[in-house]
C-alpha positions as a printed NumPy array, in Angstrom:
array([[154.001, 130.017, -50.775],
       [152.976, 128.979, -47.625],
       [149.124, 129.669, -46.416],
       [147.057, 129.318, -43.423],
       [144.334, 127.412, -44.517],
       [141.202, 126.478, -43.009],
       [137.734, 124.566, -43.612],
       [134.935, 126.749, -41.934],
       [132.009, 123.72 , -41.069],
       [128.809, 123.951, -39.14 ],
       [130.474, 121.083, -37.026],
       [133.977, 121.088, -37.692],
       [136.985, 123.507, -38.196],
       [139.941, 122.421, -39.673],
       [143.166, 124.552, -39.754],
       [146.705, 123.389, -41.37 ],
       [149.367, 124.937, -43.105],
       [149.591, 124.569, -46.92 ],
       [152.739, 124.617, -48.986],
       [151.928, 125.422, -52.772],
       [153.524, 125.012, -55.815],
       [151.245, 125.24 , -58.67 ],
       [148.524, 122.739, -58.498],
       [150.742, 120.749, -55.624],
       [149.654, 121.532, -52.546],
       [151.276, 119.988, -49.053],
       [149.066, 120.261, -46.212],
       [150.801, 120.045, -42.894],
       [150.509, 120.754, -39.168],
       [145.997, 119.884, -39.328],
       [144.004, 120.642, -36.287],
       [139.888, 120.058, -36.116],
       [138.301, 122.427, -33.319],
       [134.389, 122.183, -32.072],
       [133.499, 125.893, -34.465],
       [130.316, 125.443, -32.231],
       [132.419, 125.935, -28.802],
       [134.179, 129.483, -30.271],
       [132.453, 132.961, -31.06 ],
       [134.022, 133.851, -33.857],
       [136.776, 132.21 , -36.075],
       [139.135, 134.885, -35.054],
       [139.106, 132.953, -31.636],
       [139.835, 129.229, -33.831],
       [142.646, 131.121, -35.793],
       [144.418, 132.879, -32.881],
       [144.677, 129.295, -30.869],
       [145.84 , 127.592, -33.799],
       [148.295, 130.205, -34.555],
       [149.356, 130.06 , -30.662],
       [149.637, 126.638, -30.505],
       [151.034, 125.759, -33.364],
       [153.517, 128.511, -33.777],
       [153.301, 128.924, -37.903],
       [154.248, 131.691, -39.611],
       [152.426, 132.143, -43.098],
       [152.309, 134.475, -45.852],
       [148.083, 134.816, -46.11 ],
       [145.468, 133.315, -44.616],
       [143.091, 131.335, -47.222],
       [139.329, 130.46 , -45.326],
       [136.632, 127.982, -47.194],
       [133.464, 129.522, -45.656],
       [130.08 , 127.139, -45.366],
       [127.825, 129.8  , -46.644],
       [127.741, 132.525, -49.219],
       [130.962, 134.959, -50.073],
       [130.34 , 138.573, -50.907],
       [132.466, 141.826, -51.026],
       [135.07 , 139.423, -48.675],
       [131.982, 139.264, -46.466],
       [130.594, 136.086, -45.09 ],
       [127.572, 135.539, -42.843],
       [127.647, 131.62 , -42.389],
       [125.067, 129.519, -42.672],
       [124.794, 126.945, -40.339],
       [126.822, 129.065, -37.53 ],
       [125.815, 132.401, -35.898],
       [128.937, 134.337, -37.056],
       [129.486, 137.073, -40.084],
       [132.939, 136.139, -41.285],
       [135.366, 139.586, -42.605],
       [138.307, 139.61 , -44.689],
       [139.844, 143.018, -43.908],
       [139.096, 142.719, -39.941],
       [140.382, 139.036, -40.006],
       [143.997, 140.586, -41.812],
       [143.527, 142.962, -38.642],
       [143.147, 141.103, -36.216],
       [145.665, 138.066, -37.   ],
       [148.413, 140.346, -38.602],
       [147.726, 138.461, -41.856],
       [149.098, 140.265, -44.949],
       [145.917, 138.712, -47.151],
       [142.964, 136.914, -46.587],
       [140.688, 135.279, -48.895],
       [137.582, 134.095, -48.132],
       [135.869, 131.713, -50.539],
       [132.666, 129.403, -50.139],
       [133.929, 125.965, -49.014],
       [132.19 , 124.418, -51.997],
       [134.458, 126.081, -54.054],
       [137.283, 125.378, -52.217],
       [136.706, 122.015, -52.85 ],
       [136.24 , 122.183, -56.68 ],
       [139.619, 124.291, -56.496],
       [141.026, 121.077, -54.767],
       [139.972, 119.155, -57.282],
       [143.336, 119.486, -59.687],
       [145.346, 118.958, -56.265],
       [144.097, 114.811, -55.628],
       [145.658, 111.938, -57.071],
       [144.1  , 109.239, -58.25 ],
       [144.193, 107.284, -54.367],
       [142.03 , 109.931, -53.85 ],
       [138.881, 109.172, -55.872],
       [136.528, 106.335, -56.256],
       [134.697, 105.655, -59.147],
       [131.129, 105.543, -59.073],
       [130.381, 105.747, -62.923],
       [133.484, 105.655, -65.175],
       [131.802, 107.686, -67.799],
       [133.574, 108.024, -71.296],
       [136.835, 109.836, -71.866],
       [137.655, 112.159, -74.812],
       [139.767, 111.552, -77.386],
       [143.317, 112.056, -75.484],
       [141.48 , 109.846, -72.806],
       [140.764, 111.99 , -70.354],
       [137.658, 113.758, -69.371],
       [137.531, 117.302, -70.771],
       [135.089, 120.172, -70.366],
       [132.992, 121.501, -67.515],
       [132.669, 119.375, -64.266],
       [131.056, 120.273, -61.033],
       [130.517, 119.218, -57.31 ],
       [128.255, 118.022, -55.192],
       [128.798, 117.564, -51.308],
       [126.183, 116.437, -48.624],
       [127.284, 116.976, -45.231],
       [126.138, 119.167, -42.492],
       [124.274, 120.671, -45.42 ],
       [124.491, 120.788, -49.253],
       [127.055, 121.955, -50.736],
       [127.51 , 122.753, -55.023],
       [129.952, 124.13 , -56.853],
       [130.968, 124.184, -60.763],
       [134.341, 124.376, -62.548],
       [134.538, 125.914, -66.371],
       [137.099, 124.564, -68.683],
       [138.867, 127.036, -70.631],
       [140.28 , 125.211, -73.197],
       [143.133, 124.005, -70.917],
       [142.164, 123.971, -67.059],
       [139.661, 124.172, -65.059],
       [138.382, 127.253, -62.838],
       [136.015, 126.851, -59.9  ],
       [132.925, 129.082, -59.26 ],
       [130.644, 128.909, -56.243],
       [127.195, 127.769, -56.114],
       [124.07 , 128.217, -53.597],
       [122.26 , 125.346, -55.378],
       [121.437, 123.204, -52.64 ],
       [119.282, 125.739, -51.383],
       [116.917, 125.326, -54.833],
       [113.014, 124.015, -54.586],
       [112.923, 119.985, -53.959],
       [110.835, 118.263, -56.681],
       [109.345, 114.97 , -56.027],
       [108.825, 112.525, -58.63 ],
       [106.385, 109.837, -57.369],
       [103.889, 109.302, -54.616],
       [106.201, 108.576, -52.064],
       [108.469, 111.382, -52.524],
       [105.15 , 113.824, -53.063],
       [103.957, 112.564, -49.183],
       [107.874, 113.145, -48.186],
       [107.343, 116.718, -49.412],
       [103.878, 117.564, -47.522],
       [105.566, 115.669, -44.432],
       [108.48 , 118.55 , -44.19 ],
       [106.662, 121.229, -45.922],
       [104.25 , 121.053, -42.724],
       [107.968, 121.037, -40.947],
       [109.992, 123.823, -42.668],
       [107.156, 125.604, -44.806],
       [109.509, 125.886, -48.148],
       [111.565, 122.752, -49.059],
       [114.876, 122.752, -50.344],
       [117.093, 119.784, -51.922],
       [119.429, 120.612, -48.623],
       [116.378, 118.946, -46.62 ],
       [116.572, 115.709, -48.142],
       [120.117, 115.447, -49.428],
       [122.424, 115.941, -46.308],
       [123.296, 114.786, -42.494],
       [120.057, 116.874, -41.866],
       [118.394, 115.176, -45.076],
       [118.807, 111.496, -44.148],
       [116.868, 112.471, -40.781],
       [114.153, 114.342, -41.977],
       [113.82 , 111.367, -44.742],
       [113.843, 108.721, -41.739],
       [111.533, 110.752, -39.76 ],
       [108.64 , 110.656, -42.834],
       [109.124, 106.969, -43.319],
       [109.007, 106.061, -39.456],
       [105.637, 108.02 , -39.084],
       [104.373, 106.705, -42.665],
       [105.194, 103.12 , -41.177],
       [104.19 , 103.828, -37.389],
       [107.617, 101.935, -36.925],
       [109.608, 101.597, -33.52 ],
       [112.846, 103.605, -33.337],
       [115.99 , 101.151, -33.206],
       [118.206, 101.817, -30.002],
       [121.239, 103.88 , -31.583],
       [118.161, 105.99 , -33.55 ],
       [116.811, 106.653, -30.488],
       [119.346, 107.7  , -28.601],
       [119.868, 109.454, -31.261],
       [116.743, 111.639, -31.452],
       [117.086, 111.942, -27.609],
       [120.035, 114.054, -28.334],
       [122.761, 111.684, -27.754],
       [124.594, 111.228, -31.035],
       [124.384, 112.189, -34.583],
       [121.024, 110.892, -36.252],
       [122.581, 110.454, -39.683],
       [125.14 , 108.069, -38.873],
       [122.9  , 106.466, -36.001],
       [120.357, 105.193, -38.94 ],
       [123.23 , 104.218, -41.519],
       [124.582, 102.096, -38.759],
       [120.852, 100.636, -38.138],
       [120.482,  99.714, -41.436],
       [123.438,  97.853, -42.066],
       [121.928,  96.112, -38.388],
       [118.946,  94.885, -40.205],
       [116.   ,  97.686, -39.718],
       [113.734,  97.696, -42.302],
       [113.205, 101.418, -42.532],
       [116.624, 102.955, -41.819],
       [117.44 , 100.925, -45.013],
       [114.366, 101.98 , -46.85 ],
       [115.839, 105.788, -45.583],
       [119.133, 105.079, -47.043],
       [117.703, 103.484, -50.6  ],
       [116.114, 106.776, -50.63 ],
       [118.776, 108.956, -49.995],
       [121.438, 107.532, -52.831],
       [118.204, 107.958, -55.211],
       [117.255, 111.606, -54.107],
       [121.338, 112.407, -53.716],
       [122.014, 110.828, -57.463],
       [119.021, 112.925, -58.633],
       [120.299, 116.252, -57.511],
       [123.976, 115.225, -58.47 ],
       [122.555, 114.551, -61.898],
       [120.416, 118.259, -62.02 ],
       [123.993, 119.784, -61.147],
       [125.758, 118.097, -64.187],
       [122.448, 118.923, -66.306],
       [123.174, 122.601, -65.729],
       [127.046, 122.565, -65.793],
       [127.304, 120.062, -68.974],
       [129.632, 118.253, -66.611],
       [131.563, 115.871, -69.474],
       [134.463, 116.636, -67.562],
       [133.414, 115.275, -63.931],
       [130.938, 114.765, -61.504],
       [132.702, 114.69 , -58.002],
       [131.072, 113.681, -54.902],
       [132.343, 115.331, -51.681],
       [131.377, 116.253, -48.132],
       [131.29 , 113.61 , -45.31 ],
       [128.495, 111.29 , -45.95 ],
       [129.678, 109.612, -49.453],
       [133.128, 108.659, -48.751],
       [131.389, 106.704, -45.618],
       [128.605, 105.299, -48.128],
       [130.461, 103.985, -51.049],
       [128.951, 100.337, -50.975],
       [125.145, 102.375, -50.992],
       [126.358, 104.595, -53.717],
       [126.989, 101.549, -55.895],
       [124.216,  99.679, -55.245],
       [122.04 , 101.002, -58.202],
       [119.631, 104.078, -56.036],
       [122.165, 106.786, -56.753],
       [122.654, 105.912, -60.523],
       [119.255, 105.677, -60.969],
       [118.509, 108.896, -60.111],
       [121.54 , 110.359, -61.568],
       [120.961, 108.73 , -65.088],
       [117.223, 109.244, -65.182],
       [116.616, 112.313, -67.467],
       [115.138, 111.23 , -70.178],
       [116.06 , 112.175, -73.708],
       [118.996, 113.168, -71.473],
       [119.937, 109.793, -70.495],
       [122.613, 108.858, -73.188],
       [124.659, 112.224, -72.246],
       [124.403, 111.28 , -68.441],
       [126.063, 107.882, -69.272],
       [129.091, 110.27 , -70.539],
       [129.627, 111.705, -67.27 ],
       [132.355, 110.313, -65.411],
       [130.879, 110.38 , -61.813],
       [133.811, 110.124, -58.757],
       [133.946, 110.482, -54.827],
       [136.178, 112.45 , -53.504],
       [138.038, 110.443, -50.125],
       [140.65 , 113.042, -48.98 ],
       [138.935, 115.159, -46.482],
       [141.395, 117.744, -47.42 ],
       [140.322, 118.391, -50.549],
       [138.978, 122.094, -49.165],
       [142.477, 122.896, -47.715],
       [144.049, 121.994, -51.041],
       [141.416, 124.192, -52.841],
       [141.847, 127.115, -50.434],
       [145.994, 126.709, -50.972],
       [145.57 , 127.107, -54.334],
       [142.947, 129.722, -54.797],
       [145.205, 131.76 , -52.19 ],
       [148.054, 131.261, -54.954],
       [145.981, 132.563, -57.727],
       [146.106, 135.794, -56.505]])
């Protein structure tokens, strides 16, 4: 079966062809546009099919935002995303939306093992293998979560809006953090501190609550002139005190919420890490911050040490999903 598939980002949008054969899924032909630069995504999915020249049985979209009734208004993007008037408009036979969260859990059976790294190995089953529910947790533009249910024999992906849920501080530091962007945003969700967005707004508390001078790239940065995230990652692997202090933060806060998500899903089967900011992060990830707040629950604490806990690398992983979730129908 082949499928167009794309991955619908605030930033980003990535459209390929996908070849699928069960849970194997070829990706082929990729192209990243600017969705910020287009009106609509009919606009990304005519070019691509112009310029690429591919001829597919269904189109297959993961959307950043909530799916309903086919329907999709996205979330960080001014556009309201239809099924029936995209089948319209590209001469598509079928096309599925589904939230790009979910995508990516449906990816999750596509990846090989030179797709993961291990974080916490967690303890296998009996057969050796970890079995039961598992879910997914992506920081990127924003937060993305999604769950998968095992059946008894597979796994099946469901959609999420969890990252939108009430942040809870745990300590002093994190209870001035709150004040400091509830006198910003009014309500506070975990997609405020655990995302691209998150690692700015946490930088921006700590640089006020230490009167500290921005480094150059940070900067520039807030000036407009590059992405702030990435600007203090690279600053604190340069030596400044409180872009590291931001980071140390971040893995605790991100391994909190990631351990909340496998809490509610009883995630024996898998914690996977995806989005853009882990893969880039794995050293920080490791470090002790993000177990920390993953394992840290308690009476809870010996079932969290269960978990196997893994970050996803392939930045494909919501084209796979959206390949095979177009081949379930």
């Amino acid at each position: 079966m082949r499928v167009l598939v794309g991955d619908i980002g605030g930033t980003k949008t990535g459209l390929a062809v996908a070849e699928v054969d069960g849970d194997q899924v070829a990706v082929s032909e990729a192209v990243r546009y600017p969705s910020g630069d287009y009106g609509a995504l009919a606009d990304i999915v005519r070019r691509y099919l112009d310029e690429a020249g591919a001829v597919c049985d269904a189109g297959s979209f993961a959307i950043a935002g909530p799916v309903v009734d086919r329907h999709s208004k996205t979330t960080n993007l001014p556009w309201e995303v239809d099924a029936a008037e995209l089948e319209q408009a590209l001469d598509l036979g079928r096309v599925h939306l589904l939230n790009d969260l979910e995508a990516v859990a449906w990816g999750v059976a596509a990846l090989g093992a030179d797709d993961l790294a291990e974080v916490q190995a967690g303890e296998p089953d009996a057969s050796g293998e970890a079995r039961g529910n598992a879910c997914v947790v992506a920081p990127g533009t924003g937060l993305g979560e999604a769950g998968l249910y095992w059946d008894g024999e597979r796994h099946h992906a469901f959609a999420t809006e969890g990252g939108h849920t009430d942040f809870a501080p745990t300590d002093q530091r994190e209870f001035a953090l709150l004040q400091h962007l509830q006198g910003r945003f009014g309500r506070v969700s975990w997609e405020r501190v655990v995302s691209g967005m998150g690692i700015g707004n946490i930088y921006s508390f700590l640089a006020d609550f230490h009167r500290a001078e921005h480094p150059p790239a940070v900067a520039s940065a807030l000036a407009g002139d590059g992405d702030l995230a990435a600007a203090v990652a690279e600053s604190a692997d340069s030596g400044c005190p409180v872009c590291a202090e931001t980071m140390d933060l971040f893995a605790v806060l991100f391994g909190r919420e990631a351990g909340n998500m496998a809490l509610k899903h009883m995630a024996l089967g898998g914690v996977y890490l995806g989005g853009g900011i882990a893969p880039k992060n794995l050293d920080l990830l490791r470090a002790g911050g993000f177990q920390q707040g993953f394992l840290e629950k308690g009476r809870m604490r010996s079932l969290m040490e269960r978990m196997p806990v893994r970050v996803i690398l392939n930045q494909q992983a919501p084209l796979l999903g959206a390949g095979r979730f177009a081949a379930q129908d």
